[in-house]
C-alpha atoms as an extended CHARMM CRD file, in Angstrom:
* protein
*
       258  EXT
         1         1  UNK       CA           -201.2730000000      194.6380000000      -39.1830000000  PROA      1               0.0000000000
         2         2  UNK       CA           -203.8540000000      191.8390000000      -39.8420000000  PROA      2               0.0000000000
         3         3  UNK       CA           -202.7070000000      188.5560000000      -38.9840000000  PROA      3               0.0000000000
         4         4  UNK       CA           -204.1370000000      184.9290000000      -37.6930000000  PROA      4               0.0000000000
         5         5  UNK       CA           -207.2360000000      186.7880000000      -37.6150000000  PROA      5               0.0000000000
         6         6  UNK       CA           -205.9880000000      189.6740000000      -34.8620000000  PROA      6               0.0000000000
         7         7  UNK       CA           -207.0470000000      192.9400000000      -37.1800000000  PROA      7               0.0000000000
         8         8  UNK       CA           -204.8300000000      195.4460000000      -35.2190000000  PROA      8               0.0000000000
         9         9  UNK       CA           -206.2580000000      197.8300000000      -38.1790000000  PROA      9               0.0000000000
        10        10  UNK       CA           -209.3530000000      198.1120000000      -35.8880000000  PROA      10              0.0000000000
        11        11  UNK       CA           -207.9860000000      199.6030000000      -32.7100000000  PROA      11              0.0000000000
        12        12  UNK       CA           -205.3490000000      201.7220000000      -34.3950000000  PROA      12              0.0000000000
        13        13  UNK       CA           -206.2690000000      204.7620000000      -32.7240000000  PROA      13              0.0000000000
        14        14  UNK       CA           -206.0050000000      202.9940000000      -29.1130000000  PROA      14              0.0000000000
        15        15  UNK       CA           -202.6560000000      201.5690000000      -30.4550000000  PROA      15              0.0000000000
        16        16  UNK       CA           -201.0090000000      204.3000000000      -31.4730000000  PROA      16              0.0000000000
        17        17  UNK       CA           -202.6610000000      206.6130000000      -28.3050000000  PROA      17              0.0000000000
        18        18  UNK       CA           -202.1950000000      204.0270000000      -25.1330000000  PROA      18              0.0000000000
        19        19  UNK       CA           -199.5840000000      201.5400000000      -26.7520000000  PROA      19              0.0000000000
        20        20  UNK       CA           -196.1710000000      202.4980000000      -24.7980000000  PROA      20              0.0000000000
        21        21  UNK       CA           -193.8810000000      202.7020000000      -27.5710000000  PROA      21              0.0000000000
        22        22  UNK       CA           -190.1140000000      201.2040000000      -26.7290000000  PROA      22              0.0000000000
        23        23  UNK       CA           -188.3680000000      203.3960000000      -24.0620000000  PROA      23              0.0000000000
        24        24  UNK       CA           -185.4830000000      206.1070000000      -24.8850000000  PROA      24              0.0000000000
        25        25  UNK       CA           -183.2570000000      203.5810000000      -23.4810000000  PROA      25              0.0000000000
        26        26  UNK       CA           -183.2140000000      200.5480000000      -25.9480000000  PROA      26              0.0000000000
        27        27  UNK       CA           -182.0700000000      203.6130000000      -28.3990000000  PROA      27              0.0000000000
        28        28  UNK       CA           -178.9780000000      204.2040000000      -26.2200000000  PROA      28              0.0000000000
        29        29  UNK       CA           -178.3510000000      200.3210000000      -25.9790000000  PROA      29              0.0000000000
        30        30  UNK       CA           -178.4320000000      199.4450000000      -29.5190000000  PROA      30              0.0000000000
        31        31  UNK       CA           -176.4450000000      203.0150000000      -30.4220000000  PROA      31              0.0000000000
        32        32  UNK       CA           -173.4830000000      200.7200000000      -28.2460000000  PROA      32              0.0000000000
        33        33  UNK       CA           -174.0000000000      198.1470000000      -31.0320000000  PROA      33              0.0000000000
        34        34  UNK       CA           -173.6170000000      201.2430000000      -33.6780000000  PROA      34              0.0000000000
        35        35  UNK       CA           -177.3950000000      201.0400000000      -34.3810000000  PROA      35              0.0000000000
        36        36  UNK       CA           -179.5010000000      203.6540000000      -35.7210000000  PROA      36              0.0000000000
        37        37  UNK       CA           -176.5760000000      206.0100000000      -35.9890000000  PROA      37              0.0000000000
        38        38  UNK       CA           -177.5370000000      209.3710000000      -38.1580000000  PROA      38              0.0000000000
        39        39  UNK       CA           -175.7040000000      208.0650000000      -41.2900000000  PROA      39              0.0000000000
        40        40  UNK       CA           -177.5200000000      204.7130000000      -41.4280000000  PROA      40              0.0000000000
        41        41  UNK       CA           -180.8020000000      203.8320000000      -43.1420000000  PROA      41              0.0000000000
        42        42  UNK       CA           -183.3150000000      201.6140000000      -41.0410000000  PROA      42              0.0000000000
        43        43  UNK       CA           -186.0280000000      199.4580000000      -42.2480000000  PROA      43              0.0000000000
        44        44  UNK       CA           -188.3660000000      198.5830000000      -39.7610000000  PROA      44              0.0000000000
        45        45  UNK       CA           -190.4630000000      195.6030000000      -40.6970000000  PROA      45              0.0000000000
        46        46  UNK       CA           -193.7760000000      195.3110000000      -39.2330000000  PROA      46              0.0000000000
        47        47  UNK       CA           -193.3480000000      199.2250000000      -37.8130000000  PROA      47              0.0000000000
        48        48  UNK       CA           -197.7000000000      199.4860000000      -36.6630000000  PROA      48              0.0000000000
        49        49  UNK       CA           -197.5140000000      202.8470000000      -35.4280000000  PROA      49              0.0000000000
        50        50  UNK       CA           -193.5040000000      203.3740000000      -35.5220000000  PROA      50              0.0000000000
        51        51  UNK       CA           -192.7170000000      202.9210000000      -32.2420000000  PROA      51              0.0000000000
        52        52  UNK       CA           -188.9500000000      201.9960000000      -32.9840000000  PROA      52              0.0000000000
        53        53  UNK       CA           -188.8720000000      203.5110000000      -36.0840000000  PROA      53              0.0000000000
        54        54  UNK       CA           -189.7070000000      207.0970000000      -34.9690000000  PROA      54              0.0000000000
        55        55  UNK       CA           -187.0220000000      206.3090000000      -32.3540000000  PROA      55              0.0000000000
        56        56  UNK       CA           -184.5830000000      206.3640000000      -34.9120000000  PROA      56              0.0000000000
        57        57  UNK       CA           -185.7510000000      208.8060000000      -37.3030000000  PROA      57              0.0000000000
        58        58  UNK       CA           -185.7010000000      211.1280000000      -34.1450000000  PROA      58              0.0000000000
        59        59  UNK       CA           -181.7390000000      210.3950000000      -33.8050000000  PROA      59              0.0000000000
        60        60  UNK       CA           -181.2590000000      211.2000000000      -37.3600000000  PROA      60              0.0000000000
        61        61  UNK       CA           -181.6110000000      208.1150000000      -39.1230000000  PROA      61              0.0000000000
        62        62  UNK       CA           -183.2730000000      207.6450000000      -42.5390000000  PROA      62              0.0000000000
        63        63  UNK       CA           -186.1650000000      205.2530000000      -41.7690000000  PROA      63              0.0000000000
        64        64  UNK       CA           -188.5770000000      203.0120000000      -43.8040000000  PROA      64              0.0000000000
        65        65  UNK       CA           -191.2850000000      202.0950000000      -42.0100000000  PROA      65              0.0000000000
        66        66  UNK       CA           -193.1610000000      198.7140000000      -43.6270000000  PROA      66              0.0000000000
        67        67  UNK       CA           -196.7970000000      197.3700000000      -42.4020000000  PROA      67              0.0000000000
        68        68  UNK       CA           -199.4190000000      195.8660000000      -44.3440000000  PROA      68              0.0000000000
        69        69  UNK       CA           -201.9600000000      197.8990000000      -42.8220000000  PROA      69              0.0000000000
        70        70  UNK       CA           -202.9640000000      200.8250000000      -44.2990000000  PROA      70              0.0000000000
        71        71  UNK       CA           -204.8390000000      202.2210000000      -41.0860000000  PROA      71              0.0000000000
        72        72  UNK       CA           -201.4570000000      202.1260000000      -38.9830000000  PROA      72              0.0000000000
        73        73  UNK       CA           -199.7190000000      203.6410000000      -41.0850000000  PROA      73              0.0000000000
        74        74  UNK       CA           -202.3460000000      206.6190000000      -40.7060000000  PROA      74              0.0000000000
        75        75  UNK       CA           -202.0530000000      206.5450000000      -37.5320000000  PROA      75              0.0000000000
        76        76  UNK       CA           -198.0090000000      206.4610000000      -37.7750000000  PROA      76              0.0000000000
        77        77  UNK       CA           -197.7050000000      209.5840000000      -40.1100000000  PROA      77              0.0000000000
        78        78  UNK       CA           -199.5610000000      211.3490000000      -37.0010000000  PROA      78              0.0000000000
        79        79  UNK       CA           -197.7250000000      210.5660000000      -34.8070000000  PROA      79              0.0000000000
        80        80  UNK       CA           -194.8420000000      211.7570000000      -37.1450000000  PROA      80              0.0000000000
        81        81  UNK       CA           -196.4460000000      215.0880000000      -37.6050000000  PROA      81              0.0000000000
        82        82  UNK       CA           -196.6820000000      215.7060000000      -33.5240000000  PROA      82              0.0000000000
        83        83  UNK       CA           -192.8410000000      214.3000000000      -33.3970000000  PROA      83              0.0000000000
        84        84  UNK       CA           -191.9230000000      216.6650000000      -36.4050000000  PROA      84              0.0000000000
        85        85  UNK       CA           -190.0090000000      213.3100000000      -37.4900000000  PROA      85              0.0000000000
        86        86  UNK       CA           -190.2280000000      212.0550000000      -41.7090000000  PROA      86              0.0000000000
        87        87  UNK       CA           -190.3080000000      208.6200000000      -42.4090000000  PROA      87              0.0000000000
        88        88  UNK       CA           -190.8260000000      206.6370000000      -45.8660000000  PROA      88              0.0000000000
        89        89  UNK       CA           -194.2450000000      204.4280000000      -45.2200000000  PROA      89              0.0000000000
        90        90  UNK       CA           -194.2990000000      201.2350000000      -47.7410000000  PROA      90              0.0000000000
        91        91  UNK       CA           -197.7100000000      199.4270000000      -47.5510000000  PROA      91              0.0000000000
        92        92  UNK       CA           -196.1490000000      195.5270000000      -47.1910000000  PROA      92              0.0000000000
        93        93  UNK       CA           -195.9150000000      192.1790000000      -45.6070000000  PROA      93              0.0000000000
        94        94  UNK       CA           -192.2080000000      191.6190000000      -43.9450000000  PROA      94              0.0000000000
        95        95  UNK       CA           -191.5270000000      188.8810000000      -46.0670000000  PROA      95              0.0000000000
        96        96  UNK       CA           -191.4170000000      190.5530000000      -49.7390000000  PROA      96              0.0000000000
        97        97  UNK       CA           -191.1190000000      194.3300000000      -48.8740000000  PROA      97              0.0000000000
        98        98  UNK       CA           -190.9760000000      195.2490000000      -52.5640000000  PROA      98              0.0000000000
        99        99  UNK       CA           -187.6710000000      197.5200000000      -51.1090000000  PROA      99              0.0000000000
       100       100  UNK       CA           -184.0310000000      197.4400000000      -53.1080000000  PROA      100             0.0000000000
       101       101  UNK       CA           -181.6500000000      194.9730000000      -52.1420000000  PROA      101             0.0000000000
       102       102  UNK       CA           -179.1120000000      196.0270000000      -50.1860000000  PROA      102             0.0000000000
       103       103  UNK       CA           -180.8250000000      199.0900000000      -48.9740000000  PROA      103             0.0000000000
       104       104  UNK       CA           -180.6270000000      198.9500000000      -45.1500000000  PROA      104             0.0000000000
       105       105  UNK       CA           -177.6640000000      199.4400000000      -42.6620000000  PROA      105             0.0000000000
       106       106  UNK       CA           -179.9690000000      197.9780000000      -39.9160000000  PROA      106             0.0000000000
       107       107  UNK       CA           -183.6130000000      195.7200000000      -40.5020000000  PROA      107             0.0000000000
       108       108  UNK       CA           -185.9170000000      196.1880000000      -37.1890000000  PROA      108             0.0000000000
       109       109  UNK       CA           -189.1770000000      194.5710000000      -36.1410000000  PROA      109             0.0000000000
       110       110  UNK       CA           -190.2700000000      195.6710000000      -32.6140000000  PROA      110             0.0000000000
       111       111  UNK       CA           -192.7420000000      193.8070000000      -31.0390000000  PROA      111             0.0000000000
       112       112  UNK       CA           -194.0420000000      191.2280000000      -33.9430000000  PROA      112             0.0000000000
       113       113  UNK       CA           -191.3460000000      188.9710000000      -35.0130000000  PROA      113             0.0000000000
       114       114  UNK       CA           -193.7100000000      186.1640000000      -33.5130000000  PROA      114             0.0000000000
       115       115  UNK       CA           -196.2930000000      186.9710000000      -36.6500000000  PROA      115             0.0000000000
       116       116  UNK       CA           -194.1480000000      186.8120000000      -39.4810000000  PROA      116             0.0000000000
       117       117  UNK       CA           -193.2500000000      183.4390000000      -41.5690000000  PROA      117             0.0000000000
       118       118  UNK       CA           -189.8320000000      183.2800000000      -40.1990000000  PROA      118             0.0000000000
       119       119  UNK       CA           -187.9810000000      181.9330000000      -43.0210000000  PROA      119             0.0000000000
       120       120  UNK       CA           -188.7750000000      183.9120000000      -45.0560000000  PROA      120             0.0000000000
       121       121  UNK       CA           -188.7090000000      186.9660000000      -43.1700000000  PROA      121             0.0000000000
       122       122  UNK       CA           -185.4140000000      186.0640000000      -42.3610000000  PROA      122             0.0000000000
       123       123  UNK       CA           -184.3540000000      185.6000000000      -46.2110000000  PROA      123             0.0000000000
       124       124  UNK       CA           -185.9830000000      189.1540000000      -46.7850000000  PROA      124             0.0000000000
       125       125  UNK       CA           -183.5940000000      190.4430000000      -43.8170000000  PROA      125             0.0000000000
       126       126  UNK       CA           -180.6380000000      189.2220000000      -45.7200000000  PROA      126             0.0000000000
       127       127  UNK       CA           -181.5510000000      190.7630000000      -48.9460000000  PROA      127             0.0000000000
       128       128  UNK       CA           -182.3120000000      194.3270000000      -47.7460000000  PROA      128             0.0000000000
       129       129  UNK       CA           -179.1370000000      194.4940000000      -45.7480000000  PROA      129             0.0000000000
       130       130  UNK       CA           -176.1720000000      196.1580000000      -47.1190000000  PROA      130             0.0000000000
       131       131  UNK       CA           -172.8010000000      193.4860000000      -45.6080000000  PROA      131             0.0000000000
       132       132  UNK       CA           -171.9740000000      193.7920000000      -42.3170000000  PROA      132             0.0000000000
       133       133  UNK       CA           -175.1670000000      195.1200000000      -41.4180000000  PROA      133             0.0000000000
       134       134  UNK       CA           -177.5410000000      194.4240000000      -38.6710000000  PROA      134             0.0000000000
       135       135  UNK       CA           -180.9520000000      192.9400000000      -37.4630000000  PROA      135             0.0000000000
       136       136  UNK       CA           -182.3850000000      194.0820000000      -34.1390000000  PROA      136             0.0000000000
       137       137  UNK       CA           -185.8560000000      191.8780000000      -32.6240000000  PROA      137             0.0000000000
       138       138  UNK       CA           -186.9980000000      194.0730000000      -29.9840000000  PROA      138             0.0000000000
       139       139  UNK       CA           -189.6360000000      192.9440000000      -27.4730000000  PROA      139             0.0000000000
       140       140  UNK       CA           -191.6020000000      195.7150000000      -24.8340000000  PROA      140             0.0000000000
       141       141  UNK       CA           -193.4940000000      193.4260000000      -22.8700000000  PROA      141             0.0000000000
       142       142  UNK       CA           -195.6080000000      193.7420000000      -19.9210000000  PROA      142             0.0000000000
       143       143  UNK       CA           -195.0500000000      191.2120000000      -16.7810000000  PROA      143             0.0000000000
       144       144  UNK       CA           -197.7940000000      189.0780000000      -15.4540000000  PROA      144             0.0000000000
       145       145  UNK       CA           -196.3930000000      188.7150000000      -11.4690000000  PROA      145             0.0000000000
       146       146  UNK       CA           -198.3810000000      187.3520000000       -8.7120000000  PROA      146             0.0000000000
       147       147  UNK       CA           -201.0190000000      189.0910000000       -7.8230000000  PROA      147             0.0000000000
       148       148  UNK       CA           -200.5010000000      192.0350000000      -10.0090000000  PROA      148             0.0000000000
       149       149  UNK       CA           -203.1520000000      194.0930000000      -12.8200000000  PROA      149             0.0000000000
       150       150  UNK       CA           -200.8700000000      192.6660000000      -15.7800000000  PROA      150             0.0000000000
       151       151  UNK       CA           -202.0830000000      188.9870000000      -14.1550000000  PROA      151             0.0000000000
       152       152  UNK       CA           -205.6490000000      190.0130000000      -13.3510000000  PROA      152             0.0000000000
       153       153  UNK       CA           -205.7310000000      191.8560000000      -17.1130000000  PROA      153             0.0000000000
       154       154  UNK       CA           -204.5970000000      188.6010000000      -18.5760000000  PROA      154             0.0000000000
       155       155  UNK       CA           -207.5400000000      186.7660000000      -16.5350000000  PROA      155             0.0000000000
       156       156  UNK       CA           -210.2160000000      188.6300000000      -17.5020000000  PROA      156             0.0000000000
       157       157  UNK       CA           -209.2090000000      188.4970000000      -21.5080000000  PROA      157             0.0000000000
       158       158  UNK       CA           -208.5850000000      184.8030000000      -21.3550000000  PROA      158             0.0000000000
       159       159  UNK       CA           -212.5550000000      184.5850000000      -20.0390000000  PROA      159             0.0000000000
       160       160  UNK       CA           -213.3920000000      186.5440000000      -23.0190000000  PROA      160             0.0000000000
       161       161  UNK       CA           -211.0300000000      184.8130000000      -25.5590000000  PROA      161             0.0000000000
       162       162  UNK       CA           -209.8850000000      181.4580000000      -24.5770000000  PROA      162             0.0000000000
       163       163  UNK       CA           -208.0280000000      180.8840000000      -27.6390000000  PROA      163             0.0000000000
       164       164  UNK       CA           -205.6350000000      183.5490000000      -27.0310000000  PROA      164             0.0000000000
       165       165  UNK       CA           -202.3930000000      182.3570000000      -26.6750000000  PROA      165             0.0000000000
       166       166  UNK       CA           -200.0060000000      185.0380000000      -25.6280000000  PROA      166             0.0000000000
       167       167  UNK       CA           -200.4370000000      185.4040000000      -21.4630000000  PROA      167             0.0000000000
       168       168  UNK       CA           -197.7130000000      184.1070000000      -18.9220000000  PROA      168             0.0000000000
       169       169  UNK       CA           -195.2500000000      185.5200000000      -21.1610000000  PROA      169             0.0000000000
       170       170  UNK       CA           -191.9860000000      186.4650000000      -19.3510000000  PROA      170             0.0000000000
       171       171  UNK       CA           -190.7970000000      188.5910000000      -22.1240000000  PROA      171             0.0000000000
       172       172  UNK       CA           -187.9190000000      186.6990000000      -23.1940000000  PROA      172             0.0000000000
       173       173  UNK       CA           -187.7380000000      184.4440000000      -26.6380000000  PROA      173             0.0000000000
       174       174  UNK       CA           -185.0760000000      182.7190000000      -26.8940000000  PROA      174             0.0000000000
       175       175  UNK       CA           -187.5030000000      180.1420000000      -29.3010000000  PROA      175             0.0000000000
       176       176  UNK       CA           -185.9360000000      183.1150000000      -32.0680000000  PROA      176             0.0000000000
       177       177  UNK       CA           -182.3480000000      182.1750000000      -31.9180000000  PROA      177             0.0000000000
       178       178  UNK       CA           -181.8330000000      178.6780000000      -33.1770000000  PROA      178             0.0000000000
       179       179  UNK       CA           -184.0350000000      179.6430000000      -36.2450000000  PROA      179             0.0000000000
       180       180  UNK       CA           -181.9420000000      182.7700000000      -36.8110000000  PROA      180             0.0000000000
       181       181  UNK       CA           -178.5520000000      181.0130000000      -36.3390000000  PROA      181             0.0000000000
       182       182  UNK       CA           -179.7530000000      178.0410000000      -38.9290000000  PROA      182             0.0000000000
       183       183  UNK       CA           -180.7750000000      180.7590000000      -41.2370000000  PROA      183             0.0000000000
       184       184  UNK       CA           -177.8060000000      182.4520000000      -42.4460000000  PROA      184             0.0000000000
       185       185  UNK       CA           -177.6850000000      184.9740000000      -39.4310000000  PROA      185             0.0000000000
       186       186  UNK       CA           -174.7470000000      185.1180000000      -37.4680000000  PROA      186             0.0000000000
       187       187  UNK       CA           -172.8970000000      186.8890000000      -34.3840000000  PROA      187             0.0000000000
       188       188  UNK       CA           -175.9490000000      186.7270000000      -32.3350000000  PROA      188             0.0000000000
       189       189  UNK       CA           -176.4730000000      188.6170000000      -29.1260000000  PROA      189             0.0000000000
       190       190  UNK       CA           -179.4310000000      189.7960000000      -26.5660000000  PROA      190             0.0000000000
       191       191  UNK       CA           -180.0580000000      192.0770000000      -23.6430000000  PROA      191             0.0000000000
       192       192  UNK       CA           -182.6810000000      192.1850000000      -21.7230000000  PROA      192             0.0000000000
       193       193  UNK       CA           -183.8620000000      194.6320000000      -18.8160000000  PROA      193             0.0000000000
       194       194  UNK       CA           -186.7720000000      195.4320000000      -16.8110000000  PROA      194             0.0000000000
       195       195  UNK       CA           -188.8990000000      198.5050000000      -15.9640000000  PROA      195             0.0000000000
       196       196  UNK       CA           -192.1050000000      200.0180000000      -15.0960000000  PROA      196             0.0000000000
       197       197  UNK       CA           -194.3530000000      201.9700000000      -16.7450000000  PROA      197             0.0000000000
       198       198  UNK       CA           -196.8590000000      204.2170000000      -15.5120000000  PROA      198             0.0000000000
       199       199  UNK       CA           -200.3910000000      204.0330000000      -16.8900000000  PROA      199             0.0000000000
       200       200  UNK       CA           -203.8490000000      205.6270000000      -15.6100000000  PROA      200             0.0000000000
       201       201  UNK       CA           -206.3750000000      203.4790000000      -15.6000000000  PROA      201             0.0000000000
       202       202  UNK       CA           -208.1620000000      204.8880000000      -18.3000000000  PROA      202             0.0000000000
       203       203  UNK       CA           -204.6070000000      204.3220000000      -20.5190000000  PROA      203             0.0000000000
       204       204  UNK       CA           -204.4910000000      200.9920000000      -19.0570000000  PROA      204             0.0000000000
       205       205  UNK       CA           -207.9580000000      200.2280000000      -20.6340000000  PROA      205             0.0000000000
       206       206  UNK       CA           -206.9780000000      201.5580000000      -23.6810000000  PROA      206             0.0000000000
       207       207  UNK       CA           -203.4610000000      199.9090000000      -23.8620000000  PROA      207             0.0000000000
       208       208  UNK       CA           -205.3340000000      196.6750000000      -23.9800000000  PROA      208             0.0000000000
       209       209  UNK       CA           -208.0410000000      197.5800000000      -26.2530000000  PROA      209             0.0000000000
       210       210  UNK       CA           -204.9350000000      197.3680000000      -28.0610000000  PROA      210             0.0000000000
       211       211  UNK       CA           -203.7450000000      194.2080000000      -27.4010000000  PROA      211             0.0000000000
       212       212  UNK       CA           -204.0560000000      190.9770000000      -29.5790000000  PROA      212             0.0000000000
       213       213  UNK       CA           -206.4330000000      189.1410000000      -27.2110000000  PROA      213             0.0000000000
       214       214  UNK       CA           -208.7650000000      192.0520000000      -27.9590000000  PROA      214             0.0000000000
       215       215  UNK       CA           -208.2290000000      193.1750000000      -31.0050000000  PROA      215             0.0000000000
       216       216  UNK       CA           -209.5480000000      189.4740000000      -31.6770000000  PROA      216             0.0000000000
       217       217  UNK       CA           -212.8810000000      190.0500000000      -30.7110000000  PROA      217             0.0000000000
       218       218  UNK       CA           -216.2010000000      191.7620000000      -32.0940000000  PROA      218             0.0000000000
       219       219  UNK       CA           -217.0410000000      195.1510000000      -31.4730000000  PROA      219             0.0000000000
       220       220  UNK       CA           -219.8420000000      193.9500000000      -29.0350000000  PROA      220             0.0000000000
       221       221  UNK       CA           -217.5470000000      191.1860000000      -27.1940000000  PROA      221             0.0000000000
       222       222  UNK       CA           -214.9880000000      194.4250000000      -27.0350000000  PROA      222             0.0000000000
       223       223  UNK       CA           -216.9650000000      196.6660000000      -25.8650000000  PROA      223             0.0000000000
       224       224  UNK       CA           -218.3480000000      194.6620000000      -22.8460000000  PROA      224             0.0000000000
       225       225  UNK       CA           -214.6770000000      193.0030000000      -22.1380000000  PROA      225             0.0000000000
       226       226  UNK       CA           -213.7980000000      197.0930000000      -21.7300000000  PROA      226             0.0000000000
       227       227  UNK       CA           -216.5590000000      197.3540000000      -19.3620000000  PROA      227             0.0000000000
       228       228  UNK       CA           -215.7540000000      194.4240000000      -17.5330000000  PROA      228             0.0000000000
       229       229  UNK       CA           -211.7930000000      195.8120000000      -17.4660000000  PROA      229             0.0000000000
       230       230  UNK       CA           -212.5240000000      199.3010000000      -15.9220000000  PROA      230             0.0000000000
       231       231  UNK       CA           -214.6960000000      197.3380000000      -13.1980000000  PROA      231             0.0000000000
       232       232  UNK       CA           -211.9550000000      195.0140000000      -12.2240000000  PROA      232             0.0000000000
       233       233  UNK       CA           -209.6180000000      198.2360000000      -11.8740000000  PROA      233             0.0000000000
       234       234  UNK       CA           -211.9380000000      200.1450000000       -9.6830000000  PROA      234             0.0000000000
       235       235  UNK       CA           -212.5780000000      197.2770000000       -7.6450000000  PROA      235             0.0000000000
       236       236  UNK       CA           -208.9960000000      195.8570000000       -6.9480000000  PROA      236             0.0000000000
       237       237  UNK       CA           -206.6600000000      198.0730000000       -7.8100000000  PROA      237             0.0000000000
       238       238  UNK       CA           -208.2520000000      201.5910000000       -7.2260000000  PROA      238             0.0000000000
       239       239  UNK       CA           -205.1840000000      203.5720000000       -8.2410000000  PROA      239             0.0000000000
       240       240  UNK       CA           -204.5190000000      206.8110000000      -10.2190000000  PROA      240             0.0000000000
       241       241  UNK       CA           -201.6660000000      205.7510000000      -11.5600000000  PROA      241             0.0000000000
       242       242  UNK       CA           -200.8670000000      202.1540000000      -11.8810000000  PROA      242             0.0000000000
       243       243  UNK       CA           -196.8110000000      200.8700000000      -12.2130000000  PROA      243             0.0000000000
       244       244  UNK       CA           -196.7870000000      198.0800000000      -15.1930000000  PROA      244             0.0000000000
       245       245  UNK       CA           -193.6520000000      195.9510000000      -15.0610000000  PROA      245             0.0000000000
       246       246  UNK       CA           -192.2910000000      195.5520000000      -18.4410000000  PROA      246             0.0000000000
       247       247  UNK       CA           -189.4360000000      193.7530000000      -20.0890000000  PROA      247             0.0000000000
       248       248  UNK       CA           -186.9590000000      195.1520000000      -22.8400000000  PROA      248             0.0000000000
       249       249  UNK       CA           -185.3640000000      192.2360000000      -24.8170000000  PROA      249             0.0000000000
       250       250  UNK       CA           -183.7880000000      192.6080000000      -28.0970000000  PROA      250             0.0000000000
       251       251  UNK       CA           -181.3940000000      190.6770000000      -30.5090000000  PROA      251             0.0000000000
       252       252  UNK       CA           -178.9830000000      191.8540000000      -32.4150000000  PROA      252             0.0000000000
       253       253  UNK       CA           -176.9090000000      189.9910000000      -34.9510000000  PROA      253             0.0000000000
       254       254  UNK       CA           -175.6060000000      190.2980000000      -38.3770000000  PROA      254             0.0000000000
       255       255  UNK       CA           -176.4710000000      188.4620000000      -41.7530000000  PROA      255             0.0000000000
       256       256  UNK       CA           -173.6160000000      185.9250000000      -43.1000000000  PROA      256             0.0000000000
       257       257  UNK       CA           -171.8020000000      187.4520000000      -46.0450000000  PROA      257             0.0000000000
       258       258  UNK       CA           -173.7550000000      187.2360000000      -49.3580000000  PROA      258             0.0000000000
């Protein structure tokens, strides 16, 4: 994905190698909402890599993946191969998918609603889903806490790209639901949770290589923020494995009737 000048394109390796990809259990929670259930079709807008929509290809759904990137999708039909998982790939922006109307029992975008023109996202959403069918906005986001590597991480990008604009998050958007609910999109609900995730420092490094703050800069700028990032780890948090707090939250709501 290429957008507001982030070229994710460029670190697709990292992204699809250190990005953690949404845990088993969001699967399990939406399934409770009848999501991603082996008889429905899935379009995930914005898929990257696939993160979610491997997750449901691998409980039987038929997925469409849709990115406007042609190097993550490269990098998501490997990931397929090692998963032994088949999913449809349709180069494409979220907001005019080129797809049929009507074609999707559920529309997903995991971890980039915030990039999209929202209105008009939303008005694709509407058109691809069959009625009574759902939209999930997932979020996997790590937690900057006092004192922590998430906050020092966030620290050290910020001195390399001041214009970033996505640290402090808590991992929670509730910004997403008056613009949903004003759109046509109805029966709205969310659930959030929290967990760790283990990463080795060299992961770590990686994981932010892939990381919009980074992906931002030149090669050069890169390079030396990486060298600067496996210093700060040595020095202050000289760990094997280090525990990332992360946040699950998702939406899930329906479109209005056509």
């Amino acid at each position: 994905m290429t957008v507001s000048g982030t070229n994710f394109g460029k670190a697709a390796e990292d992204y699809g190698t250190f990005r953690a990809g949404f845990p088993e259990s969001i699967f399990d929670r939406l399934a409770a909402f009848n999501i991603g259930l082996p008889d429905h079709t899935v379009i995930d807008l914005g898929t990257g890599t696939g993160t979610l929509a491997r997750g449901f290809a691998l409980r039987g759904s038929k997925v469409i993946g849709v990115d406007p990137d042609p190097r993550m999708i490269g990098e998501a039909k490997k990931l397929d191969r090692q998963n032994k998982v088949s999913i449809r790939y349709v180069e494409a922006r979220a907001e005019s998918t080129g797809l049929d109307s009507s074609a999707a029992d559920v529309v997903t975008a995991g971890q980039c609603w915030h990039w999209f023109d929202q209105p008009r996202a939303i008005a694709e959403v509407i058109r691809l889903l069959k009625p009574g069918g759902k939209l999930v906005i997932a979020n996997f986001d790590w937690l900057p806490l006092a004192g922590n590597v998430v906050e020092a991480t966030e620290a050290l990008i910020m001195q390399y790209n001041p214009d970033w604009q996505f640290g402090g998050g808590v991992g929670m958007y509730p910004q997403y639901l008056p613009v949903l609910s004003g759109a046509g999109i109805q029966d709205i609900q969310t659930f959030s949770y929290d967990m760790d995730v283990p990463y080795s420092p060299e992961a770590w490094r990686g994981r932010i290589r892939a990381s919009a703050g980074v992906a931002a800069l030149s090669a050069a700028a890169a390079r030396k923020f990486d060298t600067g990032l496996k210093e700060l780890l040595s020095a202050r948090f000289p760990s094997s494995v280090l525990a990332v707090p992360h946040r699950v939250f998702a939406i899930v709501a329906e479109a209005a009737n056509k």
